[in-house]
N, C-alpha and C positions, 0 to 999 in steps of 0.2 A: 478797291482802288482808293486807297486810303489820298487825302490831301498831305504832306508833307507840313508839321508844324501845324494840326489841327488836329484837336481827339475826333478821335471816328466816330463817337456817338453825336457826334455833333454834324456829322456829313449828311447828305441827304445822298444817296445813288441809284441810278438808273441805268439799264441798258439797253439795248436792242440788238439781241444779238445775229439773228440772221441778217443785217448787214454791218457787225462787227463795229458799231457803236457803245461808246460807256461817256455818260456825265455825272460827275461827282458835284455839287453845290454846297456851300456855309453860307447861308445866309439867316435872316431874322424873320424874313415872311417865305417858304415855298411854300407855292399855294397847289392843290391837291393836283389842278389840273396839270403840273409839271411834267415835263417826260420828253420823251422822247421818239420821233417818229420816221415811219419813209417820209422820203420829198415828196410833192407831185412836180419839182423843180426841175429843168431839161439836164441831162448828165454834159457835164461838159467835153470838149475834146482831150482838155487837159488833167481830168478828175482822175485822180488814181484810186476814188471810192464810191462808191454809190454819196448821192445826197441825202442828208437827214437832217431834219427838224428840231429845234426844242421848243415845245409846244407851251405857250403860256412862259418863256421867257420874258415878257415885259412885265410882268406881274408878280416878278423876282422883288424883293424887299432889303435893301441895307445888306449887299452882297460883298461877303468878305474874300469868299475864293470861287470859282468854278474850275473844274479840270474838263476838258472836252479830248479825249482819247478814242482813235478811228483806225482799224483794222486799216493801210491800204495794200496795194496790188504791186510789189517789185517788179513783176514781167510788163507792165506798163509805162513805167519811165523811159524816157525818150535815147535813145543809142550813146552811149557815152555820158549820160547823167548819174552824178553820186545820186546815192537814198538817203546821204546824209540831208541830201537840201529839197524832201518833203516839208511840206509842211501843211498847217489845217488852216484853213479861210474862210472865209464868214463872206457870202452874199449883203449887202448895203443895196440901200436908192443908189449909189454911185457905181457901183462894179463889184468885184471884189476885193477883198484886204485879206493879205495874209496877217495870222497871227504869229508871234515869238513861239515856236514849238520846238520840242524835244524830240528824238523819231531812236526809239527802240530797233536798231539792225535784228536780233535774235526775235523779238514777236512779232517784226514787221508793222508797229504801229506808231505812232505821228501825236504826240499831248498838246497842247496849249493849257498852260495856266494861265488867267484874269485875276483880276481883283474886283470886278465888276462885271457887269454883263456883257457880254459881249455886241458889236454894234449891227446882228443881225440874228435873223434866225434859222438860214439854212447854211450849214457848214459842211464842206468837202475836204477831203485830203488832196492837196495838189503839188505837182513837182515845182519846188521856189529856186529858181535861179538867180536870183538877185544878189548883188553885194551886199553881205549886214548892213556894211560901216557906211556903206557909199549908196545903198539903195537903189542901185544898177543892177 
């Protein structure tokens, strides 16, 4: 799961594949304990994935990319919803935030690229109905 515009030996990747998570990271310090894991986080009603973890994300260093890529569940979307307007959301103190993602129709899976870390540590794929431009 190469970064785009970054040599691969410079990527650091992680998966977890029984519930169809991958993080990709470029940064200057990934510290050993990095990865990836289940939640113990409640599933929500609107999660079209299991929740997962990146464990020891705050411990990330001069973070130039992460890619955060999550398998979700098309038979889940809500009756008349595109799957173009998944996307992947990051748990905060304040609720959730969706992130700017990409969503693969053919693999069924939902990216966010950063430039930094991101502003939580448990991320779901969820159906985003909102306007881009207007935020609605």
């Amino acid at each position: 799961m190469a970064i785009p515009g970054y040599d691969a030996s410079t990527v650091a990747e992680y998966s977890l594949e029984q519930v169809g998570a991958r993080v990709a990271v470029v940064a200057n310090v990934v510290p050993e304990a990095f990865g990836l894991a289940e939640s113990d986080s409640e599933v929500l009603a609107a999660a079209l994935s299991a929740p997962v973890d990146l464990v020891a994300c705050d411990e990330l260093r001069a973070v130039e990319a992460i890619r955060i890529t999550l398998d979700y569940d098309p038979t889940a979307l809500p009756p008349g919803a595109s799957p173009t307007d998944v996307a992947v959301a990051v748990e905060t103190g304040a609720g959730r935030r969706r992130l700017h993602s990409t969503v693969d129709l053919e693999e069924t899976t939902v990216t966010a690229v950063l430039n930094d870390r991101p502003p939580g540590s448990t991320v779901v794929a969820v159906y985003d109905d909102r306007n881009e431009k207007t935020g609605d």
